[in-house]
C-alpha positions in Angstrom: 19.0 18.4 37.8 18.6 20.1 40.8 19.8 18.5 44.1 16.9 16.4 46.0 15.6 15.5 42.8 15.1 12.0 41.4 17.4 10.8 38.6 14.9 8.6 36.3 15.4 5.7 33.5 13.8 6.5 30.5 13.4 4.4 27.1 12.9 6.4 23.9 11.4 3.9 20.9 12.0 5.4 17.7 15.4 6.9 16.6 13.9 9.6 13.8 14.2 12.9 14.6 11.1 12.8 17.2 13.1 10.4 19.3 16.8 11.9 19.2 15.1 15.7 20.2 13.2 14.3 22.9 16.5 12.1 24.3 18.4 15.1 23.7 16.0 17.5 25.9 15.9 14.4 28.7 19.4 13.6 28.8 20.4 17.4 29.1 17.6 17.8 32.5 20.0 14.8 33.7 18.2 11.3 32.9 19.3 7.9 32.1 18.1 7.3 28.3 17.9 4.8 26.4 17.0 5.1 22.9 16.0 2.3 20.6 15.3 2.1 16.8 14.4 -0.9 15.0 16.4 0.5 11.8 20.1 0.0 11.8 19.8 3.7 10.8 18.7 6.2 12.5 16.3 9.4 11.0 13.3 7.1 10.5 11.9 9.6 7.7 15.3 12.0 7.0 17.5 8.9 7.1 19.7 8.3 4.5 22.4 5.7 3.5 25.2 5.0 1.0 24.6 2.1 -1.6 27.4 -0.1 -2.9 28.8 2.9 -5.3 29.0 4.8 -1.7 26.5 7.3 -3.0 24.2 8.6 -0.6 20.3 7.4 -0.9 17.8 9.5 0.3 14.4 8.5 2.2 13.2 11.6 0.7 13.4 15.1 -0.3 13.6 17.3 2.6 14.0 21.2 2.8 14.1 23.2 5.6 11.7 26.4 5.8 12.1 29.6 7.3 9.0 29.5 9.8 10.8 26.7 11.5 11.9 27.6 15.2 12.5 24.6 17.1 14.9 22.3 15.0 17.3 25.3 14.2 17.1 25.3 17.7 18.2 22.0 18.3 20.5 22.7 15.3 22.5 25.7 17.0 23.1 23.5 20.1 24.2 21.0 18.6 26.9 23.2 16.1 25.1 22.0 13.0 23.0 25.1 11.9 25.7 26.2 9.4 25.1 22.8 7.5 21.6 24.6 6.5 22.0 26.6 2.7 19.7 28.9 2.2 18.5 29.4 -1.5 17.0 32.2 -3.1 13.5 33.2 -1.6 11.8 31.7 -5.2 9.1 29.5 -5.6 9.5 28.1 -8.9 6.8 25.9 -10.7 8.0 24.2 -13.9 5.0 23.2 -15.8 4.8 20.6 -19.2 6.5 22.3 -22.2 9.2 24.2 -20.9 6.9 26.6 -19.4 7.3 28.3 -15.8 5.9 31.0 -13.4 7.8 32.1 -10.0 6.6 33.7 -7.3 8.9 35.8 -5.3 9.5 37.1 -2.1 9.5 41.3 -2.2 11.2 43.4 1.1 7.7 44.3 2.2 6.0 43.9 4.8 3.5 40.5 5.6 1.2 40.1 4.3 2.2 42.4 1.2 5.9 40.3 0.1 4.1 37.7 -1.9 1.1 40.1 -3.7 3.4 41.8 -6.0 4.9 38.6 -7.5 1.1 37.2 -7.8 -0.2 40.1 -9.7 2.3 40.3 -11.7 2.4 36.8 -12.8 1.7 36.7 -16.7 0.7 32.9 -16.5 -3.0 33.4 -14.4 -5.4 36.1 -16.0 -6.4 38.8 -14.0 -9.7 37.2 -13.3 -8.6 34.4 -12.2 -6.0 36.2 -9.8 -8.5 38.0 -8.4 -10.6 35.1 -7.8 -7.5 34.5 -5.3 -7.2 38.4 -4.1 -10.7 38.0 -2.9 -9.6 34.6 -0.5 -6.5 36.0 0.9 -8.5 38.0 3.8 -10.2 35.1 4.6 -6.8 32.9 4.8 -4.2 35.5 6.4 -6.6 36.7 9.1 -8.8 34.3 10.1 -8.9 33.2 13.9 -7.6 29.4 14.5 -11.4 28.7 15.4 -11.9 29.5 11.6 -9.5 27.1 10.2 -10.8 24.1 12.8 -13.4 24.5 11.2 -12.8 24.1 7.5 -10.7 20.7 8.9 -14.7 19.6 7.8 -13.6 19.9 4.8 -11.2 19.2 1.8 -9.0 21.6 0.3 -10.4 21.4 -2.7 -14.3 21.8 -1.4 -13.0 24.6 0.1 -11.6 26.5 -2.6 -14.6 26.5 -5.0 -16.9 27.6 -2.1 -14.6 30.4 -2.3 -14.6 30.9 -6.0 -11.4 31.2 -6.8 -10.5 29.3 -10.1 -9.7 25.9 -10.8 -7.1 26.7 -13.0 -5.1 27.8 -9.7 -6.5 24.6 -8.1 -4.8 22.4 -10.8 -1.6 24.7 -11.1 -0.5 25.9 -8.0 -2.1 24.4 -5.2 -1.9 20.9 -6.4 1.6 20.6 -6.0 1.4 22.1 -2.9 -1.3 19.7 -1.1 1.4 16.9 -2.7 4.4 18.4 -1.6 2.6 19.0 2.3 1.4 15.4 2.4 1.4 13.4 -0.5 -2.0 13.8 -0.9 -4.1 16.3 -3.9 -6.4 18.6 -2.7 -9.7 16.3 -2.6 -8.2 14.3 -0.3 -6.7 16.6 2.3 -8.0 18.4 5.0 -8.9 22.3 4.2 -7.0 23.3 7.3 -3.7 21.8 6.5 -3.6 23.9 3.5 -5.0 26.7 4.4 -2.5 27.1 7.9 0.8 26.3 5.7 -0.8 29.0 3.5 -1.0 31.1 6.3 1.8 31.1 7.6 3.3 32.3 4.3 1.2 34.7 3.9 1.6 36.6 7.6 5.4 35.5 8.0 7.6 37.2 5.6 11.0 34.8 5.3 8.3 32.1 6.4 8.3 30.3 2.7 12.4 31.0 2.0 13.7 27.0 1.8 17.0 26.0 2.6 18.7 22.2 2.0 21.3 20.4 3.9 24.7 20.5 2.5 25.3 17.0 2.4 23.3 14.1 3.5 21.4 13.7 6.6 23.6 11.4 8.2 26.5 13.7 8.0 25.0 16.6 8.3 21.8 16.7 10.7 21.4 12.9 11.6 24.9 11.8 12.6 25.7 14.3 14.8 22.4 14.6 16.4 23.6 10.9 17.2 26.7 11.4 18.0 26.1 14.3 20.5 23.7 12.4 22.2 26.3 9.4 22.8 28.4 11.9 23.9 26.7 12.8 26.8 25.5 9.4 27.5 22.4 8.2 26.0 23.0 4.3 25.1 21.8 4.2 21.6 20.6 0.8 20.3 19.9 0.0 16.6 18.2 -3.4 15.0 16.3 -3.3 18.8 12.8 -3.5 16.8 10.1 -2.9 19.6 7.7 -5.9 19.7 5.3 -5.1 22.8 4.9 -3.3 25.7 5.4 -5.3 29.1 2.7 -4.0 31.7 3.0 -3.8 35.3 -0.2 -5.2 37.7 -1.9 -1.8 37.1 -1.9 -1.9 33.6 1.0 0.7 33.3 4.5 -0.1 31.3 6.6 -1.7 33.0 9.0 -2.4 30.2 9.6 -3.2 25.8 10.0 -6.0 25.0 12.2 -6.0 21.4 11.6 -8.3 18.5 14.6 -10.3 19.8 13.7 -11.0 23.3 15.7 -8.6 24.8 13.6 -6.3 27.5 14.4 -2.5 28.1 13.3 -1.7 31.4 12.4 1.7 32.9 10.5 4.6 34.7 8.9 6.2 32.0 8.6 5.8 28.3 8.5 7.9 25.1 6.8 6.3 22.4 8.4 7.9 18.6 6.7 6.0 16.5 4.9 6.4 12.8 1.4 6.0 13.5 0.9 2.7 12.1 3.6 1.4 14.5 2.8 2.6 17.2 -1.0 1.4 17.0 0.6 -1.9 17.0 2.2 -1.5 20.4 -0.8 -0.1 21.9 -2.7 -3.2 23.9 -5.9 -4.0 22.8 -7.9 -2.9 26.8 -6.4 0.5 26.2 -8.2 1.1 22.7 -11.4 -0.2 24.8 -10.7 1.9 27.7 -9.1 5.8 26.4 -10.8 7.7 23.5 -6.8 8.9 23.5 -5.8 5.4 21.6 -8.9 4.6 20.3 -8.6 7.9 18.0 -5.2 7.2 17.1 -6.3 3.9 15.3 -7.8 6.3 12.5 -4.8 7.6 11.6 -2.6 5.8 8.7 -0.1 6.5 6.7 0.7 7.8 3.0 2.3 6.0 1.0 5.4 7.9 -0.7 7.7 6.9 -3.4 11.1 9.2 -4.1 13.0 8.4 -6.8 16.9 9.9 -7.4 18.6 10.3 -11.3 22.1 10.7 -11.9 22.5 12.3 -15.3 25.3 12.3 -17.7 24.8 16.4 -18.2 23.5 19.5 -16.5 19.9 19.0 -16.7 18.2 22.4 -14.9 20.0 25.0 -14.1 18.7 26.0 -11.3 19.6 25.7 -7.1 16.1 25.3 -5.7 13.0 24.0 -5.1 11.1 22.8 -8.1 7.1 22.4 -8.4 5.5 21.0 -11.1 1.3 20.3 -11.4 1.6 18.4 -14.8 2.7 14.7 -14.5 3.7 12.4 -11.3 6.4 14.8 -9.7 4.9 17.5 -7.8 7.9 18.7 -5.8 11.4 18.1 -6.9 15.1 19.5 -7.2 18.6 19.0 -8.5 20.8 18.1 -5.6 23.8 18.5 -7.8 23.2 22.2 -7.9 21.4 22.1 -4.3 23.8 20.5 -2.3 27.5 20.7 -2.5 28.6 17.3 -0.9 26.6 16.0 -4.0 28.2 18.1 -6.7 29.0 15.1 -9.6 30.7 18.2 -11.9 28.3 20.2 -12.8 25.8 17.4 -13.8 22.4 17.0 -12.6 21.5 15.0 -9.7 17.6 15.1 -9.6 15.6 13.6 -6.4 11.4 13.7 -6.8 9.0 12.8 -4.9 6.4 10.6 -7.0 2.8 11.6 -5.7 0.3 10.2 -5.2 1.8 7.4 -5.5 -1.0 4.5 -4.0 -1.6 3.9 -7.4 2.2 3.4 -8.7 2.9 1.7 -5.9 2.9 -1.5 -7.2 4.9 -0.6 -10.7 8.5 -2.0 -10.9 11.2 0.3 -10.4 12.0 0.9 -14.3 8.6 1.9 -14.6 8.7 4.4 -12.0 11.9 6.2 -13.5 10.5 5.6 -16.8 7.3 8.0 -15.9 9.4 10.4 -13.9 11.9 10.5 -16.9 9.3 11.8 -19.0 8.1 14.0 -16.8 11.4 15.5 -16.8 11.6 16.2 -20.4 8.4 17.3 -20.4 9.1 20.0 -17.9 12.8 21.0 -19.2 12.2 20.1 -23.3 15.3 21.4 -24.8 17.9 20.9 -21.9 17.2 17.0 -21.9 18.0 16.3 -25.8 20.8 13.9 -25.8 20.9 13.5 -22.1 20.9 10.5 -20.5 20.3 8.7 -17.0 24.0 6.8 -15.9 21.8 5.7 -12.5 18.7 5.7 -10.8 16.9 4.3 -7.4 13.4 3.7 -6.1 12.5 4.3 -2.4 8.9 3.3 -1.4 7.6 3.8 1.9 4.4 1.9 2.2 3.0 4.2 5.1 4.9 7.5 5.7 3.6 11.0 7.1 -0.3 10.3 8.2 -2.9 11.1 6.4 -5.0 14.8 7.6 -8.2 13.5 5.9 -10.6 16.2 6.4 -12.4 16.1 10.4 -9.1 14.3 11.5 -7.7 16.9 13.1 -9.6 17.5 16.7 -8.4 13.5 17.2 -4.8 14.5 16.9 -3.4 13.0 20.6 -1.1 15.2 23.3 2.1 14.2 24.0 1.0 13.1 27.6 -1.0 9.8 27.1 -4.0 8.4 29.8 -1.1 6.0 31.0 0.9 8.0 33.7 4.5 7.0 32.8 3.8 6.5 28.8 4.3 10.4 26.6 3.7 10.3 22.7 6.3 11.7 20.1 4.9 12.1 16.2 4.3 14.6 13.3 0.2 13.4 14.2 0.9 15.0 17.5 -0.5 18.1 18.3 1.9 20.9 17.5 1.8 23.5 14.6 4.1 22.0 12.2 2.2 18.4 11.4 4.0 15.7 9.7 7.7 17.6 9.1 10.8 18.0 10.0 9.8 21.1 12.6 7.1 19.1 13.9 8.5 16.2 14.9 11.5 18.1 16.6 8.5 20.4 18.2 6.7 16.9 19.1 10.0 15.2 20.7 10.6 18.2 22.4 6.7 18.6 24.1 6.9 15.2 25.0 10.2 15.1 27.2 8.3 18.4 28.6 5.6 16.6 30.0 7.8 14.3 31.1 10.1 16.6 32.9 7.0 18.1 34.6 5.7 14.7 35.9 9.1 14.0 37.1 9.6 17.5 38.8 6.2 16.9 40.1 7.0 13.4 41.5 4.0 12.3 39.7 6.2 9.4 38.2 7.6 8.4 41.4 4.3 7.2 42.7 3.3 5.0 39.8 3.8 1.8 41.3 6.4 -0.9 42.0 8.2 -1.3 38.8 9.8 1.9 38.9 13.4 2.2 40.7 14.1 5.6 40.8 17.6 6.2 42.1 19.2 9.4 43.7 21.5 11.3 41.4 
């Protein structure tokens, strides 16, 4: 902070990683922050906790990829980037009967690394993969303008307009619409798809996925946390933020938390998932801004992960794993993934279960039940004789938003209408949506555009409730 300058309060609501990058970037340009989180962990979506056998549970499966920027970023300064393994640059799908095709990364350069491995996959005809060859122009060099414009439509409208055949639909780009958001192709924006597609295609190293080697909490979440304490932001957990307190102007004043308690400041970051955040937002400012108005559109996916502990080596294999048959499009094996979860050589398998709005509601055996079977189905011969020794459930009612298609031009700013109130969420606008990039990118835009309005002074004329004090 320079010298002259005003040293501002600041309350961060939401302690996932939206929240602790945008305290981070605030306390470091010499703030007072407060962060609050109505958890009594922090991570909101990458959180993760030990059960009463002090094994570590999982809010889901989370990889890293390598067209990330910001959150190795945040990663390096920290000292924490070394907790990131990379595996080897292998998408793998695993399909019902012991079946499999890979594609592979080749030393070439974009977009040529990921042709060879697609022609010379044995599993598509060549018609069909030329169906494909004949889209790739259309999704590697197309103009942003382009892809705005297929947000019109669903990823699956917008692969048969461009003939390319449903076989690939149903194998390969099913799992990936489920492993993006949860969501299969008719019910996802064209331009999610078609940017993460993108991206692959014109960044080589952009697909390569890397896992934590341990759990979040020790090894991306904790000390995060722990550096942020360290250079003073008070950290409060089980503060569940009930309302925002408004000033005579109709600006925020203050939070008031679910127990009474009010956190008073200058300026505000609001981290939220959508859903929660629509419930702070006062009822005259959905009337009065198209800003919050929009945002009461958005919701949430549902997800449900489920976690297997097996009494024998089930895979094989240190990776990623897709599969388009059955009710686990994305998995892996964090016994042979991650080291911290080693249980001697056995298999430690954690899978997302999408979509899962219509297993929502089925008890927990049921759940492992259906993903057990999908298991065996996928790896017939390696599961004879195994069995499961343990297994959890994890729903999340309303998770990552849902990019239904013509959803995206109503993604918010960081900077809201209210002149001391900046937004922090994967449904943000920045270029990695609902991940673990994009709400690092989303923490850190917002404590930009705060950082301006404070250099600005912009804050300091807000009105009487702010007490901004000389450093």
């Amino acid at each position: 902070m320079q010298a002259g300058e005003q040293r501002a309060r600041v309350v961060v609501v939401g302690g996932g990683l939206a929240g602790l990058a945008a305290a981070r970037k605030l306390v470091m340009a010499g703030h007072e922050v407060e962060l609050l989180e109505a958890r009594d962990v922090l991570g909101g979506k990458v959180s993760s906790w030990c059960d009463a056998d002090g094994d570590w549970i999982e809010s889901g499966l989370h990889v890293f990829f390598g067209a990330y920027d910001e959150i190795f970023t945040l990663m390096r300064d920290v000292g924490i980037y070394d907790n990131i393994l990379w595996k080897q640059h292998v998408l793998r799908y695993t399909l019902a009967g012991g079946d499999h095709f890979d594609f592979e990364n080749w030393p070439l350069p974009s977009p040529m690394h990921l042709l060879p491995t697609v022609f010379r996959n044995k599993y598509f005809s060549w018609p069909e993969k030329l169906t494909l060859a004949r889209a790739l122009p259309r999704i590697v060099l197309s103009s942003d303008d382009y892809y705005e414009q297929q947000d019109a439509l669903t990823y699956e409208e917008w692969h048969l307009q461009q003939g390319i055949s449903k076989k690939m639909l149903k194998k390969m780009f099913l799992p990936m619409a489920l492993a993006l958001k949860f969501v299969p192709p008719p019910e996802i924006s064209a331009r999610v798809v078609l940017d993460v597609a993108g991206i692959f295609l014109r960044e080589n190293g952009a697909s390569r996925m890397g896992f934590l080697s341990g759990s979040p909490q020790d090894t991306l979440i904790g000390p995060i946390a722990a550096d942020l304490a360290r250079r003073g932001v008070t950290i409060r957990t089980g503060a569940k933020a009930r309302e925002l307190i408004l000033d005579a102007a109709g600006r925020v004043a203050g939070v008031r938390l679910a127990n009474g308690d009010e956190a008073r400041a200058d300026a505000f970051v609001l981290a939220l998932p959508v859903h929660q955040l629509n419930k702070l937002i006062p009822a005259e400012w959905k009337r009065e801004h198209a800003y919050f108005a929009n945002l009461a559109q958005f919701e949430g996916v549902p997800v449900i992960t489920a976690q297997l502990w097996f009494d024998q080596q089930v895979t094989g294999i240190d990776n990623i794993l897709f599969c388009p048959d059955g009710c686990i499009p994305v998995y892996a094996d964090l016994g042979n993934t991650t080291p911290d979860y080693a249980v001697g050589g056995r298999s430690r398998i954690e899978a997302v279960v999408a979509p899962a709005k219509h297993l929502f509601d089925w008890d927990d055996k049921a759940i492992i039940d259906q993903v057990w079977r999908d298991i065996q189905s996928v790896f017939p011969r390696r599961t004879v004789g195994v069995k499961i020794t343990k297994a959890t459930v994890v729903r999340i009612p309303q998770s990552v938003y849902w990019p239904k298609p013509g959803l995206n031009r109503l993604r918010p700013g960081q900077h809201s209408p209210i002149p001391n109130l900046y937004i922090a969420g994967g449904y943000t606008r920045q270029r990695f949506y609902d991940s673990m990039e994009g709400a690092v990118a989303s923490g850190n835009r917002a404590a930009a555009a705060l950082l301006e309005d404070a250099r600005t002074e912009k804050l300091a004329t807000v009105g009487a409730s702010f007490a901004l004090s000389e450093e």
